[in-house]
C-alpha positions in Angstrom: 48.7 -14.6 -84.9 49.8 -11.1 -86.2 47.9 -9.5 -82.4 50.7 -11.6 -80.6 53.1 -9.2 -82.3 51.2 -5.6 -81.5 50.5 -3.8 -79.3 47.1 -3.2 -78.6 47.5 0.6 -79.4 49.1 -0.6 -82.5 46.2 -2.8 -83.5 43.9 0.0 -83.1 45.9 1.9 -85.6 46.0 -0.9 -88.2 42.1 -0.9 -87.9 41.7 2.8 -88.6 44.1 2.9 -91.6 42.0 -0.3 -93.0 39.9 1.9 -95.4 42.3 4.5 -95.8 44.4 1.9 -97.2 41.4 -0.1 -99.1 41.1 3.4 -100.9 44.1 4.5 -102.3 44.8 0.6 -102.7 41.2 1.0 -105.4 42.4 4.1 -107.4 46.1 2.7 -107.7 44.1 -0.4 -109.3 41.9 1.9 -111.3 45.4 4.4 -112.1 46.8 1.5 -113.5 44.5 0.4 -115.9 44.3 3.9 -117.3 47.7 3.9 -117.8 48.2 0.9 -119.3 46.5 -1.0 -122.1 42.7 -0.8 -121.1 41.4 -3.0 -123.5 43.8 -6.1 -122.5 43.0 -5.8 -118.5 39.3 -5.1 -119.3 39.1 -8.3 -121.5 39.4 -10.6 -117.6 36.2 -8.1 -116.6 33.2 -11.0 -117.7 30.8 -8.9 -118.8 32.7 -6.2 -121.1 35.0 -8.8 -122.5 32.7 -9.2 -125.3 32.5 -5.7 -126.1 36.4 -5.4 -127.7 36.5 -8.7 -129.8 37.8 -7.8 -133.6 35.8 -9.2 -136.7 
């Protein structure tokens, strides 16, 4: 549906910028949970939510 709207040229650019954007998309993600409270976002992560737990 969205190649109905673009160009081919257009399309081709989109392509390119695909892991350009997958990248800096990743270390905003990972920017984000250094910034903010680690422990809380970590505690969805399966395997390390086990890790924080309070006695």
């Amino acid at each position: 549906m969205l190649s109905r709207f673009l160009s081919p040229r257009y399309r081709e650019l989109a392509k390119n910028w695909i892991p350009t954007v997958g990248m800096w998309g990743s270390v905003g993600t990972i920017g984000l949970v250094w910034a903010t409270d680690w422990q809380l976002i970590l505690d969805w992560v399966p395997y390390i939510n086990g890790k924080f737990k309070d006695n």
